[in-house]
C-alpha positions as CSV (number, residue, x, y, z in Angstrom):
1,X,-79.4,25.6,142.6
2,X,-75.7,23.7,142.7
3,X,-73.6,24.6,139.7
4,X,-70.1,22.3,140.4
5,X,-68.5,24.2,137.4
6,X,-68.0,27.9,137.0
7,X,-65.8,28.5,133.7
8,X,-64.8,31.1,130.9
9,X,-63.1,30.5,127.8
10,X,-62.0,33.6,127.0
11,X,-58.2,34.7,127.4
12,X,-56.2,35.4,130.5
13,X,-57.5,31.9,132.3
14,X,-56.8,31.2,136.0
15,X,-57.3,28.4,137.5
16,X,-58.3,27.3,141.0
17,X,-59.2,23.9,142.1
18,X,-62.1,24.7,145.4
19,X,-63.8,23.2,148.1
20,X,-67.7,24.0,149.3
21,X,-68.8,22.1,151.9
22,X,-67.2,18.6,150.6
23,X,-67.4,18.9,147.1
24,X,-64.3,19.5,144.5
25,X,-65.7,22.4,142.2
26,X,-62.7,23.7,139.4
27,X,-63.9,26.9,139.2
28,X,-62.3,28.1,135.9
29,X,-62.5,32.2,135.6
30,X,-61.4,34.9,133.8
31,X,-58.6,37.1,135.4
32,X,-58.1,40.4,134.4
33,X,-56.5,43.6,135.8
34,X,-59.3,45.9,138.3
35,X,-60.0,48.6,136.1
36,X,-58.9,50.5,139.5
37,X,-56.2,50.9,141.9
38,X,-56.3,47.1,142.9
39,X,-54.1,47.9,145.4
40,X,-56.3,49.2,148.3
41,X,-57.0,47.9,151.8
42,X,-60.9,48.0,151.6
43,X,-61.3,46.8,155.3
44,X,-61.7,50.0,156.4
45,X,-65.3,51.0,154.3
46,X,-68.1,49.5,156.4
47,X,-70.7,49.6,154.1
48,X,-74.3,50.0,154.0
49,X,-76.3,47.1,152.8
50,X,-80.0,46.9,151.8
51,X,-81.6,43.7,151.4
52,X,-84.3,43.2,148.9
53,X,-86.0,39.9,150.0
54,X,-85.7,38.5,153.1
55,X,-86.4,34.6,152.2
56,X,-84.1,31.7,151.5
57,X,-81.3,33.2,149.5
58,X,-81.8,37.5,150.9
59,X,-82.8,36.3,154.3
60,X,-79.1,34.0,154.4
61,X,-76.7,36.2,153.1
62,X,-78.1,38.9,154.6
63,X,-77.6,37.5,157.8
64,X,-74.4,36.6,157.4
65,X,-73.8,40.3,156.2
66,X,-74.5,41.3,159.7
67,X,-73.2,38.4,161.5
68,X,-70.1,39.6,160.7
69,X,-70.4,43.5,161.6
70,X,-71.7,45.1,158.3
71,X,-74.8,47.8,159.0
72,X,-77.4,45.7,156.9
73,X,-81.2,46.7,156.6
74,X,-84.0,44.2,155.5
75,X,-87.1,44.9,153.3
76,X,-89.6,42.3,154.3
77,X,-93.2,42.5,154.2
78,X,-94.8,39.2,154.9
79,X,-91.9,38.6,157.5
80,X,-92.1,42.3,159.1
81,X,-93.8,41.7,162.2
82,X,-92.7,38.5,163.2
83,X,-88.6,39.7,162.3
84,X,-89.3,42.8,164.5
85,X,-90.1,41.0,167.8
86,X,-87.9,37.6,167.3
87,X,-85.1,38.6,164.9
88,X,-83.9,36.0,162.4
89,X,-82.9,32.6,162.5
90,X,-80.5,30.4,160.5
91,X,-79.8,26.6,160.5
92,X,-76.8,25.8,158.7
93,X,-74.5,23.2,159.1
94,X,-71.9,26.0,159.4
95,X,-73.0,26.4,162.7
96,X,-77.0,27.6,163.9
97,X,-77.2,31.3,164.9
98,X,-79.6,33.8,165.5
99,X,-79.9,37.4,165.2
100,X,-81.8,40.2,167.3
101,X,-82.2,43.0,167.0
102,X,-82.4,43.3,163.5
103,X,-83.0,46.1,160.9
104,X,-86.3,45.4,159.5
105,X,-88.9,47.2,157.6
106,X,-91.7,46.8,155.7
107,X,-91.7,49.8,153.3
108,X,-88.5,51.1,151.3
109,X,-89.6,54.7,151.9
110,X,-88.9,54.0,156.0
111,X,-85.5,52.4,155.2
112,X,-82.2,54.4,154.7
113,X,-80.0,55.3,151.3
114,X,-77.3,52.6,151.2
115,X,-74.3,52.2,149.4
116,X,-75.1,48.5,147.9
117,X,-78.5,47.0,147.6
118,X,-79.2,43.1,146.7
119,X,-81.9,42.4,144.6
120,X,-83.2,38.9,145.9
121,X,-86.3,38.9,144.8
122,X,-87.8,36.6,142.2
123,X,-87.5,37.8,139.0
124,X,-91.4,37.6,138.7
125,X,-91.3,40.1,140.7
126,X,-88.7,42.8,139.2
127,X,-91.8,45.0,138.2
128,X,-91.9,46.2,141.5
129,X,-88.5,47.4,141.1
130,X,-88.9,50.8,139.7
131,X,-90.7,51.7,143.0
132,X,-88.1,49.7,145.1
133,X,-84.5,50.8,144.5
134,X,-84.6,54.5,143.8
135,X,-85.4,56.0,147.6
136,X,-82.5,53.6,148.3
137,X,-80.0,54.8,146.5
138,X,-77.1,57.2,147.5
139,X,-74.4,59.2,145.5
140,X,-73.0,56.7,144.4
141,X,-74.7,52.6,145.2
142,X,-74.1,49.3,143.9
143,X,-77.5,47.0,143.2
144,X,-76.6,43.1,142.7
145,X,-79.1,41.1,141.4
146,X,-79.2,38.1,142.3
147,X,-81.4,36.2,140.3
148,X,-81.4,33.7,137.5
149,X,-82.2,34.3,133.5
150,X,-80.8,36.9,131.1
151,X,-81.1,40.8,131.0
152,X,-82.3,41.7,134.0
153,X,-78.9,43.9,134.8
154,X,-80.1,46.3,131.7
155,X,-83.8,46.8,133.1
156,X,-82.1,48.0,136.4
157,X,-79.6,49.7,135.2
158,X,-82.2,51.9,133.0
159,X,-84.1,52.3,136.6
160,X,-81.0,53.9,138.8
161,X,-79.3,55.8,135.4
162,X,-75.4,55.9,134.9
163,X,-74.0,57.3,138.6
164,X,-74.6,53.9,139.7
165,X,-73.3,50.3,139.2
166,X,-75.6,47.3,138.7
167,X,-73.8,43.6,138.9
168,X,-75.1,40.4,138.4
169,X,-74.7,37.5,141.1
170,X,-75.2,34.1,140.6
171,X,-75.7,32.3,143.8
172,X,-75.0,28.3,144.2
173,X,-77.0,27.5,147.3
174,X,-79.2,25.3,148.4
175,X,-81.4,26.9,151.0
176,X,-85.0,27.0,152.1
177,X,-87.2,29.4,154.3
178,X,-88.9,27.3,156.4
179,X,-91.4,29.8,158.0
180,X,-91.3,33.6,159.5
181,X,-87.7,34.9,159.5
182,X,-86.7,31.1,159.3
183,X,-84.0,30.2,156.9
184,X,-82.5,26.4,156.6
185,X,-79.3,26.5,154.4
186,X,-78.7,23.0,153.5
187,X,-75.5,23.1,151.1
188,X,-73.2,25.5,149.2
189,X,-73.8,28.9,149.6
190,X,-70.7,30.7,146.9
191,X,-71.9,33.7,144.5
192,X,-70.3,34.7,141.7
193,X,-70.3,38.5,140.9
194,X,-69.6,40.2,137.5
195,X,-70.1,43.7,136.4
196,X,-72.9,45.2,134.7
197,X,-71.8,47.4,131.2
198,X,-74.3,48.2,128.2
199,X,-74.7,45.2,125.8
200,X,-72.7,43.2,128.6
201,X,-69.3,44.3,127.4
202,X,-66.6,43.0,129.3
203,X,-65.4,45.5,131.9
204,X,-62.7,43.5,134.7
205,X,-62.9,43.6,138.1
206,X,-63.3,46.8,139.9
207,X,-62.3,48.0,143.2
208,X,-65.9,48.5,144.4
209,X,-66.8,44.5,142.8
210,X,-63.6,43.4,145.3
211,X,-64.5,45.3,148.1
212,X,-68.4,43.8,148.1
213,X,-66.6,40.4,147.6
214,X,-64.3,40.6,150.5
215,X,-67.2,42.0,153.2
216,X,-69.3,38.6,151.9
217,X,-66.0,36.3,152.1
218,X,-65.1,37.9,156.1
219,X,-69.1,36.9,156.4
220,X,-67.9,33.3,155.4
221,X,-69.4,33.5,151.8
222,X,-66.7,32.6,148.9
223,X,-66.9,34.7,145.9
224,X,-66.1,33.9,142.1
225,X,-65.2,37.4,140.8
226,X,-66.1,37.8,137.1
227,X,-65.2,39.6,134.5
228,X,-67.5,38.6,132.0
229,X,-70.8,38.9,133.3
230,X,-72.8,37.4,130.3
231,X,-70.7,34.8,130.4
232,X,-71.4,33.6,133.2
233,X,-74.9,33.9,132.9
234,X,-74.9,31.9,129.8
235,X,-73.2,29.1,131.8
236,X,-75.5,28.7,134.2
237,X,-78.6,28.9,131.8
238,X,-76.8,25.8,130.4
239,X,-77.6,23.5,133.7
240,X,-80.8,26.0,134.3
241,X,-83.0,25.9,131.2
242,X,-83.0,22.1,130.5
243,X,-83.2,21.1,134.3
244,X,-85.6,23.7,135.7
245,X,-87.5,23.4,132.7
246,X,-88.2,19.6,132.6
247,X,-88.1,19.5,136.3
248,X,-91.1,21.1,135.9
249,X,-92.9,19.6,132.9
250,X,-91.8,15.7,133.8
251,X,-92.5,15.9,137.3
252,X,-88.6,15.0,138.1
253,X,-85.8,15.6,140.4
254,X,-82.0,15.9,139.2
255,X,-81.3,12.5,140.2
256,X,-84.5,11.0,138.3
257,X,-83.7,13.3,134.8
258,X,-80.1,12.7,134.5
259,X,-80.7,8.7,135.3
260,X,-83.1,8.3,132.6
261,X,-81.6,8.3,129.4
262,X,-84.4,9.4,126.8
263,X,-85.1,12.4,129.1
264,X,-80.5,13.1,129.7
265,X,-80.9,12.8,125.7
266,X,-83.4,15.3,126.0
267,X,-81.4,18.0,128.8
268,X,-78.5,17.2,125.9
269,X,-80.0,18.6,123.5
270,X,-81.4,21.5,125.2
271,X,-78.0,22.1,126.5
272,X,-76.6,22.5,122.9
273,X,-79.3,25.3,121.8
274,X,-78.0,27.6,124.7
275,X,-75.4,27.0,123.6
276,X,-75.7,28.0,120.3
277,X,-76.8,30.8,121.7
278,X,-74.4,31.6,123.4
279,X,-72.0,31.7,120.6
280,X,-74.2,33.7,118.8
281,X,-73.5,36.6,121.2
282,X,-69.2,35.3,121.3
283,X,-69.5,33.6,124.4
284,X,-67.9,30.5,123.8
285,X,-68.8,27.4,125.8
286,X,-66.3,24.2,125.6
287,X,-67.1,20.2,125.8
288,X,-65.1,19.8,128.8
289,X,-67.6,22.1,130.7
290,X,-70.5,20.6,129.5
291,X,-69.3,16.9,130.1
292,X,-68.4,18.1,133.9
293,X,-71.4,19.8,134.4
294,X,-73.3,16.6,133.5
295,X,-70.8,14.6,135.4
296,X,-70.8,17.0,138.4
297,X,-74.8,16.2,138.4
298,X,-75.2,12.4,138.5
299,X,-73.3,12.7,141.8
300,X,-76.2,15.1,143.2
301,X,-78.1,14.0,145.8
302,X,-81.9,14.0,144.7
303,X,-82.6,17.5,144.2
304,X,-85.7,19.2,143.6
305,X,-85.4,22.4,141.8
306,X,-86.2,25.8,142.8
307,X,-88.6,26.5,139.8
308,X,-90.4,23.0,140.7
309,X,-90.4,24.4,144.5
310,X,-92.0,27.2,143.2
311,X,-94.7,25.2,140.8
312,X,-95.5,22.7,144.0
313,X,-95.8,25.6,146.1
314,X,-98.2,27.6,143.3
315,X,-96.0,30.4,142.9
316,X,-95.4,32.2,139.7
317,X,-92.8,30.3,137.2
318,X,-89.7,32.7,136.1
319,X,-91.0,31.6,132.8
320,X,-89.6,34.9,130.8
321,X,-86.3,35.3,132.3
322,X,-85.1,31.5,132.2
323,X,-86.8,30.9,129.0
324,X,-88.7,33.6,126.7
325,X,-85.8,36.0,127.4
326,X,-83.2,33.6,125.7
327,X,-85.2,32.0,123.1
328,X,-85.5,35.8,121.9
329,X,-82.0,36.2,122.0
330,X,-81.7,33.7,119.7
331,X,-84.3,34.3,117.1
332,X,-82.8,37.8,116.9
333,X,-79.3,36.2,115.9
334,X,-81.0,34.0,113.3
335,X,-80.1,30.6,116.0
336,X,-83.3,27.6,115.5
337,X,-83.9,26.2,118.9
338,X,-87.4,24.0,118.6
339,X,-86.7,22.2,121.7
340,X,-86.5,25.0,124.2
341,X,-89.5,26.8,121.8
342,X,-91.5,23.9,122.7
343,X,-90.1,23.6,126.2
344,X,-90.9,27.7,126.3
345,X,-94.4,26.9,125.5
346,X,-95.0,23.9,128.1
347,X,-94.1,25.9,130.7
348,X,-96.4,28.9,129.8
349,X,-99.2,27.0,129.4
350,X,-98.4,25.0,132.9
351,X,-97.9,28.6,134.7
352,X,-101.3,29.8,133.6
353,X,-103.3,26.8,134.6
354,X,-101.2,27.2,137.5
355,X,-102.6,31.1,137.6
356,X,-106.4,30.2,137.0
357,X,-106.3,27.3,139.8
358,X,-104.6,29.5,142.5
359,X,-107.4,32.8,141.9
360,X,-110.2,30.0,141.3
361,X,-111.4,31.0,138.0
C-alpha cells in the first residue's frame, strides 16, 4: 500500500524532498554513520538473490533484480510450470518487459544457497518458514522480509541463528498478479530497509544494508535506508491498522473512509492508540506526520487495500501481525486501546466466517 510519508524523530535528521512516479513524498529519515567502512565500491559483489514468493510484490522486484544483471532464483509453486516454459511478465508504466529464461523452482531443497533471500510471502504464511530459509542459507546471508505488522524480524532471526542478518522492508507499491507469472505494477514501487537487532535496538546502516540497496536502486527501485527499524514499522502500522482494518470491516476504499467523517473520526482515533504504542516502546511519532499522512491520503486515487484484496479474494487475513501482535505490545506496557481491541476482534471473527465458507463447513 502507498505510504506518501516515511519519517523518524529521533536525532541526526536528514532531509530529502522525493519524487515516485508524480507524487512529492518528504521522506524524513534517520542518518547515521554505517557501522562499517562506508567507504567501499560495492559494484563489484554480484550477489545471489533467492526469492520467496513469486506474486505481486516477489514476482516485481524480483524481476527487476534480474532485469538488471543480478543471479536471482525464484521459489514458486502454483506458478512453477507455467514460469518454466514462458518466463515472467511485467506491465509497468516504467516500460513492459518480459523475462526468459528464468530461475524457477518449485521446492527450496532444488534451489541454491544464496547470499540474500526476500521473504515476500504473506505473513499468514511465515510458518512455513522454518522449512523454507535454512537450505538457503550460506556462510554468511541476508533474509529481508518484506511484509507488513510487527515482530516478524525476531521469529526469523531465531530460525537462521546469529551468523546471519535479518532486515525488515517495507515496500510502498501498488502492484497486482494478474495470472501465471503475470505481474501488473500500477504505481510506486520504493522499499524501505532497516536492520534487524534483538529487541529492535537501533544499529545504523551497514555496508551489507547499502550494498542490497544499491543492486535494487541500479534495478530502478529507490531505497529509504533506515536506521531504526521499529520505527519505521510503527509508522506504517499508523496508516496500516486503521485503514486495512476498516477497509475490511466497512466495506470501503481509501477514498470512501477518509471522505466520510464519522468513520476519518474513527481511523483518528485508531491512529492515536498506535501511537501510544509506539511511545510506549520510545518511538516517538509527531503531529506533522500524522496530519500529512492524512493529507497525503485524501489525494489517493480510490484505493482498495491489500488486506480487503485478500478478504474479496477469500484468502487468509494477516489478522495477528497487523493487529493481535500490536495490541499485545501494548497491554504488556500497560497502554488501553479499546478501539483497535474491538477492531482486533471484528476482524477475527470476519476471518473465520471467512475460513468456514471457503472449506464449506
Amino acid at each position: 500500500m502507498p505510504i506518501y510519508l516515511m519519517a523518524s524523530m529521533m536525532h541526526r535528521t536528514q532531509y530529502r524532498l522525493t519524487t515516485l512516479t508524480g507524487f512529492v513524498k518528504l521522506l524524513i529519515i534517520v542518518s547515521k554513520p554505517h557501522m562499517e567502512n562506508s567507504s567501499h565500491n560495492y559494484s563489484g559483489h554480484n550477489r545471489r538473490y533467492a526469492i520467496l514468493g513469486t506474486g505481486a510484490v516477489g514476482g516485481y522486484y524480483g524481476a527487476c533484480l534480474q532485469r538488471s544483471g543480478c543471479d536471482v532464483h525464484f521459489l514458486a509453486r502454483s506458478d512453477y510450470d507455467h514460469i518454466c516454459h514462458h518466463g515472467l511478465m511485467v506491465e509497468s508504466p516504467d516500460g513492459n518487459f518480459s523475462l526468459s529464461p528464468v530461475n524457477v523452482y518449485a521446492s527450496v531443497a532444488t534451489m541454491p544457497r544464496c547470499d540474500v533471500i526476500v521473504v515476500a510471502l504473506k505473513t499468514t504464511q511465515n510458518h512455513l518458514l522454518p522449512e523454507l530459509l535454512p537450505p538457503l542459507l550460506d556462510t554468511c546471508s541476508t533474509v529481508i522480509l518484506l511484509q507488513n505488522g510487527l515482530e516478524a524480524e525476531t521469529f526469523v532471526a531465531s530460525i537462521v541463528g546469529d551468523r546471519h542478518r535479518v532486515m525488515g522492508g517495507l515496500c510502498f507499491i501498488c502492484s497486482n498478479k494478474m495470472g501465471p507469472g503475470h505481474i501488473r505494477h500500477v504505481d510506486y514501487k520504493a522499499i524501505a530497509i532497516g536492520e534487524y537487532a534483538p529487541d529492535y535496538v537501533p544499529v545504523g546502516i551497514s555496508d551489507t544494508l547499502e550494498a542490497i540497496a544499491q543492486d535494487f536502486e541500479a534495478a530502478g527501485v529507490p531505497i529509504i535506508r533506515s536506521d531504526d527499524l521499529l520505527q519505521a514499522r510503527w509508522q506504517k502500522l499508523l496508516w496500516n491498522i486503521p485503514f486495512n482494518g476498516l477497509s475490511v470491516v466497512l466495506n470501503a476504499t481509501t477514498d470512501q473512509m477518509i471522505d466520510h467523517p464519522e468513520v476519518r473520526q474513527l481511523a483518528e482515533s485508531l491512529i492515536q492508540e498506535v501511537r501510544a504504542i509506539a511511545s510506549a516502546y520510545g518511538r516517538v511519532i509527531d503531529d506533522q506526520y500524522i496530519n500529512t499522512m492524512l493529507e497525503q491520503t485524501e489525494k489517493m486515487e480510490p484505493y482498495r487495500t491489500s488486506m480487503k484484496i485478500d478478504y474479496d479474494c477469500d484468502r487468509p487475513l494477516e489478522v495477528e501481525a497487523l493487529f493481535g501482535t500490536p495490541l499485545n505490545a501494548g497491554r504488556s506496557k500497560g497502554v488501553f486501546s479499546p478501539k483497535l481491541e474491538m477492531l482486533y476482534q471484528q476482524l477475527i471473527f470476519l476471518d473465520q466466517v471467512r475460513s468456514l465458507s471457503v472449506s464449506g463447513t
